[in-house]
DSSP file (Angstrom, degrees, kcal/mol; ACC not computed):
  #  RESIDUE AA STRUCTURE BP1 BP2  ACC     N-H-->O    O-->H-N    N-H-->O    O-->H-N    TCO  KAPPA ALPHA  PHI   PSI    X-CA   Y-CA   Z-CA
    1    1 A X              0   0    0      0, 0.0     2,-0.0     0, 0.0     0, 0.0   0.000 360.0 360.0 360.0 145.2 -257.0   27.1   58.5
    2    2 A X        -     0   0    0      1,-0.0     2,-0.3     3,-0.0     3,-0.0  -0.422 360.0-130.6 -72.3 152.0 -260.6   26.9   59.8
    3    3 A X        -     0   0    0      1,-0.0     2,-0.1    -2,-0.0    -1,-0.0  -0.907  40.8-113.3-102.2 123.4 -261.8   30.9   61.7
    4    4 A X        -     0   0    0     -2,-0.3     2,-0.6     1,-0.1    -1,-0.0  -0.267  26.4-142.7 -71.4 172.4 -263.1   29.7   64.7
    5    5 A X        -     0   0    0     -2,-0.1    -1,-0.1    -3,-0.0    45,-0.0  -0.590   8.6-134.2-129.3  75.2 -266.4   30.1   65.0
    6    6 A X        -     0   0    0     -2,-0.6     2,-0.1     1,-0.1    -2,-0.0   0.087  30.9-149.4 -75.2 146.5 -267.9   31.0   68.7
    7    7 A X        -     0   0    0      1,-0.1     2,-0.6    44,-0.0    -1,-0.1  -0.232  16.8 -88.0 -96.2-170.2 -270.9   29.0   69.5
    8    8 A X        -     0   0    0     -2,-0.1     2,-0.8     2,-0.0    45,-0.2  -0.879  30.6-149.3-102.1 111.6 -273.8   29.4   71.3
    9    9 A X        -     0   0    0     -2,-0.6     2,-0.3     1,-0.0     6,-0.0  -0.710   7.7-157.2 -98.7  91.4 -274.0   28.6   74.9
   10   10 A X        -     0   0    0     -2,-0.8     5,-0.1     1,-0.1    -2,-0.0  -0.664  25.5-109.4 -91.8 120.2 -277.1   27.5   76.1
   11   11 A X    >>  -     0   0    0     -2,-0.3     4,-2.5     3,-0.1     3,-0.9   0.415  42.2 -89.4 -69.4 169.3 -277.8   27.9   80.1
   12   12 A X  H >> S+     0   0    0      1,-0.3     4,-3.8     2,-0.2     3,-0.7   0.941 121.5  43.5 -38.4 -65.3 -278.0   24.6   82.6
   13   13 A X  H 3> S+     0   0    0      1,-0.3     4,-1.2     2,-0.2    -1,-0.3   0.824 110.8  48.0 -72.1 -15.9 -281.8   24.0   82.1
   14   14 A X  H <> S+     0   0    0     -3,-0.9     4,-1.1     1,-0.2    -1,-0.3   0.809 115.8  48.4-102.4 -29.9 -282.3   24.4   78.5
   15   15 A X  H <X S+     0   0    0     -4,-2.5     4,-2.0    -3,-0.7     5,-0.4   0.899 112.9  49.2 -72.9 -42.5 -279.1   22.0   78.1
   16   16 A X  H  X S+     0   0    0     -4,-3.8     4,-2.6    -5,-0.4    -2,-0.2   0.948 110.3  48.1 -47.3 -37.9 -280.7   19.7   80.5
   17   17 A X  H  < S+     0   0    0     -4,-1.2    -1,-0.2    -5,-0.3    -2,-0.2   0.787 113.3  53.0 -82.7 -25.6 -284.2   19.8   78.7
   18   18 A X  H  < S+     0   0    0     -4,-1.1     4,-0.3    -3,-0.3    -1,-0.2   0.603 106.1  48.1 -56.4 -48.5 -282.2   19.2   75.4
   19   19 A X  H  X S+     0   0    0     -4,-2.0     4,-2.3     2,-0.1     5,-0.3   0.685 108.4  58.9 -90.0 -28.6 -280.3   16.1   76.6
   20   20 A X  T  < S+     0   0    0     -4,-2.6     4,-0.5    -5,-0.4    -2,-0.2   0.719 105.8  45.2 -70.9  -2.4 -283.6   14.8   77.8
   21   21 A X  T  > S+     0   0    0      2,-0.1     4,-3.3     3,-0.1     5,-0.3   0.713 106.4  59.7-109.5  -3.5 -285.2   14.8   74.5
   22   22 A X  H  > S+     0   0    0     -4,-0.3     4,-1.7     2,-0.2     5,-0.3   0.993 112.2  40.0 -66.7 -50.6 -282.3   13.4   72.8
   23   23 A X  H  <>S+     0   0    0     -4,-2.3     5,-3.6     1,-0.3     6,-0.2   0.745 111.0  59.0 -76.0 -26.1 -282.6   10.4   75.0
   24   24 A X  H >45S+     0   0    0     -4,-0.5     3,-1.0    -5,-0.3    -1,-0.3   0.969 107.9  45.4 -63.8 -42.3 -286.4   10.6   74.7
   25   25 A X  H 3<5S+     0   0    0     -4,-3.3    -2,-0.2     1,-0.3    -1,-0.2   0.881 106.0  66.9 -68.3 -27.1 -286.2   10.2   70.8
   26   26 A X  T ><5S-     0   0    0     -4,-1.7     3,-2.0    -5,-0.3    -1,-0.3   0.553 107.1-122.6 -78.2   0.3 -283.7    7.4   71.4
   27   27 A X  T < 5 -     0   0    0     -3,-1.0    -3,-0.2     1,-0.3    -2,-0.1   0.642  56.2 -73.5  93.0  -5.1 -286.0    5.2   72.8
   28   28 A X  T 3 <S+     0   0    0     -5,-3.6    -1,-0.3     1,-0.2     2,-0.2   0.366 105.5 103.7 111.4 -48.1 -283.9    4.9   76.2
   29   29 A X  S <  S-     0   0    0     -3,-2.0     2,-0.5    -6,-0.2    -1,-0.2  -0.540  81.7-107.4-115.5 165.7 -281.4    3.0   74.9
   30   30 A X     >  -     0   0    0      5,-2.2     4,-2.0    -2,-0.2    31,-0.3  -0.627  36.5-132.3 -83.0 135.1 -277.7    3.7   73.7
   31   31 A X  T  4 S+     0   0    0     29,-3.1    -1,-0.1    -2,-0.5    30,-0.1   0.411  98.5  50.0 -71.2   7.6 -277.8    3.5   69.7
   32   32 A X  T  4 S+     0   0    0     28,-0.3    -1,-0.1     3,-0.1    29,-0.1   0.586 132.0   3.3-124.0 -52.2 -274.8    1.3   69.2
   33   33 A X  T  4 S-     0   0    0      2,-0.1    -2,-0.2    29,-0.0    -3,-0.1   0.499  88.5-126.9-100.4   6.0 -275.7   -1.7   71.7
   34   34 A X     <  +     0   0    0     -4,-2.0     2,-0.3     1,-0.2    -3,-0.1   0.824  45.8 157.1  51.7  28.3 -278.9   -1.0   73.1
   35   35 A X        -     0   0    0      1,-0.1    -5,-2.2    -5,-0.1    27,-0.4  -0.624  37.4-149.1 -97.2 168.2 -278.5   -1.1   76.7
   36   36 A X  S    S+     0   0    0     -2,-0.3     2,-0.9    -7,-0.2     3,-0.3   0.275  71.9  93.9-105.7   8.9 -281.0    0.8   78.9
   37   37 A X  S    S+     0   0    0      1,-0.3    -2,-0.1    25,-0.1    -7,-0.0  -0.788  87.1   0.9-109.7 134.4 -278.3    1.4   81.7
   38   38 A X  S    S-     0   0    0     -2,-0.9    25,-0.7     1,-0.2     2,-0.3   0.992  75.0-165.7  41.8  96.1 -276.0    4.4   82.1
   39   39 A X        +     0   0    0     -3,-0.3     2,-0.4    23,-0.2    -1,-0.2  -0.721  11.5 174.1-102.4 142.0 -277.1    6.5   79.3
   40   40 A X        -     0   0    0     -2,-0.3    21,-3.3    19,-0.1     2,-0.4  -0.912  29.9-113.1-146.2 155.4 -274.8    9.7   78.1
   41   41 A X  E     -A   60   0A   0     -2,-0.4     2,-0.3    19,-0.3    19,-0.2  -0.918  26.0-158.5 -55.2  78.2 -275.1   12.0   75.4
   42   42 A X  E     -A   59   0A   0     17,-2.3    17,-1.5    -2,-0.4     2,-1.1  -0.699  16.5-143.2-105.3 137.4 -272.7   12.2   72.5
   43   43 A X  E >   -A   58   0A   0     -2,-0.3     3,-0.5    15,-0.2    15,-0.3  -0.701  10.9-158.1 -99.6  96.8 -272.1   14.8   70.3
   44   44 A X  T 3  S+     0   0    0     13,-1.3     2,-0.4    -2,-1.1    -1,-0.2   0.686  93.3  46.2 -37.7 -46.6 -271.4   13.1   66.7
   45   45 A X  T 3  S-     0   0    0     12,-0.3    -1,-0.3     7,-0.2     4,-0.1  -0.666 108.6-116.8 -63.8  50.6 -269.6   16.3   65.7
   46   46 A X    < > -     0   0    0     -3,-0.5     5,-5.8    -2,-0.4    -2,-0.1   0.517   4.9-135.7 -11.7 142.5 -267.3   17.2   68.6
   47   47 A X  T > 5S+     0   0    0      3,-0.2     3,-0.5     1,-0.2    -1,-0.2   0.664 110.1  57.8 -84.7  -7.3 -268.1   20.4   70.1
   48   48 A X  T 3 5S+     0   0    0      1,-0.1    -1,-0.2     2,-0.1    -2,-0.1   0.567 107.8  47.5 -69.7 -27.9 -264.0   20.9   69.9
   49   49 A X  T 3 5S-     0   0    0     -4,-0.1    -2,-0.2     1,-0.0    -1,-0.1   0.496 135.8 -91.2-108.4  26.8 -264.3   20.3   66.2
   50   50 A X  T < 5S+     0   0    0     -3,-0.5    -3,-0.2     1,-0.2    -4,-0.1   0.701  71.0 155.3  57.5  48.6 -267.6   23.0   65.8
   51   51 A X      < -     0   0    0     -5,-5.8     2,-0.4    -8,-0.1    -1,-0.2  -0.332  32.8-146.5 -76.6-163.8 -269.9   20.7   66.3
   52   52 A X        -     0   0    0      2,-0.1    -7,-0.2    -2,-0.1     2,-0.1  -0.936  25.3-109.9-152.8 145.0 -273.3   22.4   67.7
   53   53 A X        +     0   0    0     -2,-0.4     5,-0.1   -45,-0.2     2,-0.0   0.064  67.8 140.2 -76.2  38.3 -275.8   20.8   70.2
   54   54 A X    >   -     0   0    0      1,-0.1     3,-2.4    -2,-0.1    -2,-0.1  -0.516  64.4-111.6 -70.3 158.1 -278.6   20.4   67.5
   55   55 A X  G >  S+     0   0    0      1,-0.3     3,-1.0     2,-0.2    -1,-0.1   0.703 112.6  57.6 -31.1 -31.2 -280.5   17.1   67.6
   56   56 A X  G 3  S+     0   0    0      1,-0.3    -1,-0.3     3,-0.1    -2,-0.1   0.652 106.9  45.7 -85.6 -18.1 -279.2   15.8   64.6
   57   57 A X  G <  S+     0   0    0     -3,-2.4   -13,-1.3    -5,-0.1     2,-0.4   0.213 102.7  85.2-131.0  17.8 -275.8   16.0   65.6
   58   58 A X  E <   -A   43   0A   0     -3,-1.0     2,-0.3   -15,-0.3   -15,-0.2  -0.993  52.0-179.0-120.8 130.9 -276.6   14.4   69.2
   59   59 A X  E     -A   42   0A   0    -17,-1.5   -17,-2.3    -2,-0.4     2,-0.4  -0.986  24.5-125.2-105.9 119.9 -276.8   10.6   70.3
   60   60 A X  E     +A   41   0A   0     -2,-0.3   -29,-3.1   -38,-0.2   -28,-0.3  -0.519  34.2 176.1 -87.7 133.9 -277.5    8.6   73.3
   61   61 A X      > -     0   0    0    -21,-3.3     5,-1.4    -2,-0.4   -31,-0.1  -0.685  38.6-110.9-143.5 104.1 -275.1    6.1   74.2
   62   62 A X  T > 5 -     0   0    0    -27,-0.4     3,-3.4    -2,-0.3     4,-0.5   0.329  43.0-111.2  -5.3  89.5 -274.5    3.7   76.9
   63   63 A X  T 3>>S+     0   0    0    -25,-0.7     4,-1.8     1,-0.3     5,-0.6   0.576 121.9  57.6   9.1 -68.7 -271.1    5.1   79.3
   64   64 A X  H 3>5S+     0   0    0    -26,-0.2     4,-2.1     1,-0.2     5,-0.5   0.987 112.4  40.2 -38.7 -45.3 -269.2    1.5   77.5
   65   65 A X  H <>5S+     0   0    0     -3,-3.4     4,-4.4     2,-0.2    -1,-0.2   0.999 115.9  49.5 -73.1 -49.8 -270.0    2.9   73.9
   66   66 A X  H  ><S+     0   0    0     -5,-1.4     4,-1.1    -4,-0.5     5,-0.2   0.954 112.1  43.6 -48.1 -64.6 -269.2    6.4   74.6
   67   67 A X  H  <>S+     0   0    0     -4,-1.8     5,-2.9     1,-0.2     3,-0.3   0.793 114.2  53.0 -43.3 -28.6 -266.2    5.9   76.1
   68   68 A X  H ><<S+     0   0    0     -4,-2.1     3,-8.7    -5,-0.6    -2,-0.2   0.953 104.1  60.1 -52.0 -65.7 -265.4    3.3   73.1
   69   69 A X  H 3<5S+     0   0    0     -4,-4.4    -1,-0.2    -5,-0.5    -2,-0.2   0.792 101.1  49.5 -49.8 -25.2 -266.4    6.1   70.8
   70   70 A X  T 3<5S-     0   0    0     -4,-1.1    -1,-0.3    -3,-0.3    -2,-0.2  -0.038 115.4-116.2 -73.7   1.9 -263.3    8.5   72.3
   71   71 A X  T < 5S+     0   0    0     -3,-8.7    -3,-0.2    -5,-0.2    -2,-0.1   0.931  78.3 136.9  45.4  31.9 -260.9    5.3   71.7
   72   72 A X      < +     0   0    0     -5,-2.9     2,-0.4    -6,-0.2    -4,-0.2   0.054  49.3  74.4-109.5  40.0 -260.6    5.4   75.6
   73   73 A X        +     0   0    0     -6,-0.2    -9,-0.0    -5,-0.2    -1,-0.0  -0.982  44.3 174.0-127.0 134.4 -261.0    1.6   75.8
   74   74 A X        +     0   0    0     -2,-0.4     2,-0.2     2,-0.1    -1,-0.0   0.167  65.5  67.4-133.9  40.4 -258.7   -0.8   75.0
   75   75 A X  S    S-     0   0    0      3,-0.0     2,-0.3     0, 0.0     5,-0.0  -0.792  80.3-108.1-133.2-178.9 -260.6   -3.9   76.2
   76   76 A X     >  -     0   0    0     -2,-0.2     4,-1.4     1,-0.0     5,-0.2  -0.761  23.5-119.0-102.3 153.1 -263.9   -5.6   74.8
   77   77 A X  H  > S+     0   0    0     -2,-0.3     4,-2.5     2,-0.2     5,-0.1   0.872 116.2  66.4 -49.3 -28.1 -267.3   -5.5   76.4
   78   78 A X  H  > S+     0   0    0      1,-0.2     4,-2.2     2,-0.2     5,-0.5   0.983 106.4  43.2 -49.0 -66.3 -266.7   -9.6   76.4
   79   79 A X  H  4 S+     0   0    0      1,-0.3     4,-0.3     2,-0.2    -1,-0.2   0.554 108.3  54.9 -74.6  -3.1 -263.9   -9.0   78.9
   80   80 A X  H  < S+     0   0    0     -4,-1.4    -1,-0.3     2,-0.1    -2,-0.2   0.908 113.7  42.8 -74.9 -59.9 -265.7   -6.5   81.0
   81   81 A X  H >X S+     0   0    0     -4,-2.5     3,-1.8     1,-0.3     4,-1.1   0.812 114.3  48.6 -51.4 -49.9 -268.5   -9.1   81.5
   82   82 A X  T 3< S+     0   0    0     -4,-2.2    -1,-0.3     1,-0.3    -3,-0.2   0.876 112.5  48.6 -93.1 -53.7 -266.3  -11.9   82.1
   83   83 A X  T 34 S+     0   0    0     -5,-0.5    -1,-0.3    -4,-0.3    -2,-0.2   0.357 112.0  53.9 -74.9  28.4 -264.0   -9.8   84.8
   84   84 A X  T <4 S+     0   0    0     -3,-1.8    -2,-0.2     2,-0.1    -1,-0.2   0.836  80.5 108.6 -94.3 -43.1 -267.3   -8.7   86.6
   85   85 A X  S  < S-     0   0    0     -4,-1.1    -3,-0.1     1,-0.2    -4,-0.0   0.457  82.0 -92.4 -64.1 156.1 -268.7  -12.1   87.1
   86   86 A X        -     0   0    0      1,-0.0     2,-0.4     0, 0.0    -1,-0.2  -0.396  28.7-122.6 -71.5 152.6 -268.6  -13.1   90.8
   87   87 A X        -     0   0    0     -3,-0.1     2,-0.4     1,-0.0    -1,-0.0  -0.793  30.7-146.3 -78.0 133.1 -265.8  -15.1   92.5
   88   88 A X        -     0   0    0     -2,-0.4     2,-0.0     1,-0.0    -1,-0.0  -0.848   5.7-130.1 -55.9 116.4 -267.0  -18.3   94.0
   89   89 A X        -     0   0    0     -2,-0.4     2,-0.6     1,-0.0    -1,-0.0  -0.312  23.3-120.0 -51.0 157.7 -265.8  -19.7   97.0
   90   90 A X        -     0   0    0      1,-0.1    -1,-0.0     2,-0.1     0, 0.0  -0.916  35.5-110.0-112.6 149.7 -265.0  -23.0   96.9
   91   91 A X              0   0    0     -2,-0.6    -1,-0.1     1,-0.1    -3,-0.0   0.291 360.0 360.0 -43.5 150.8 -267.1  -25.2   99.4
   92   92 A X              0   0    0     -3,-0.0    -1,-0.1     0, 0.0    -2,-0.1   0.499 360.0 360.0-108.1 360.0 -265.6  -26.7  102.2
């Protein structure tokens, strides 16, 4: 059995300044699809399974991918797009 291991809890700004340079080295963009829009932070190494907030073990990734990456999607990005699109009326 693993000894847990207590980590090191680093205060609001220094985590803030942290996630901003992950995203700076990432270009911006989420690292599995590239979109520039609703950007998160993922920790490659769950911090439940003692991963650590070093750079190396953090990635930015668009809200769709993250959640994807947690298996909390059970649709495709296709079928997101495609239920977004606007309803048309039809002309009278």
């Amino acid at each position: 059995m693993l000894k847990k291991v207590r980590r090191i809890k680093v205060g609001k700004q220094a985590y803030r300044r942290l996630l901003t340079r992950v995203m700076e080295r990432d270009g911006w963009r989420c690292q599995k699809c590239g979109s520039l829009k609703d950007l998160q932070v993922h920790h490659q190494k769950y911090r439940s399974r003692q991963g650590n907030d070093s750079l190396a073990n953090l990635v930015t990734l668009c809200t769709y991918c993250h959640m994807e990456e947690h298996g909390q999607l059970s649709y495709s990005k296709a079928a997101v797009k495609q239920n977004s699109a606007p309803m048309h009326k039809p002309s009278v």
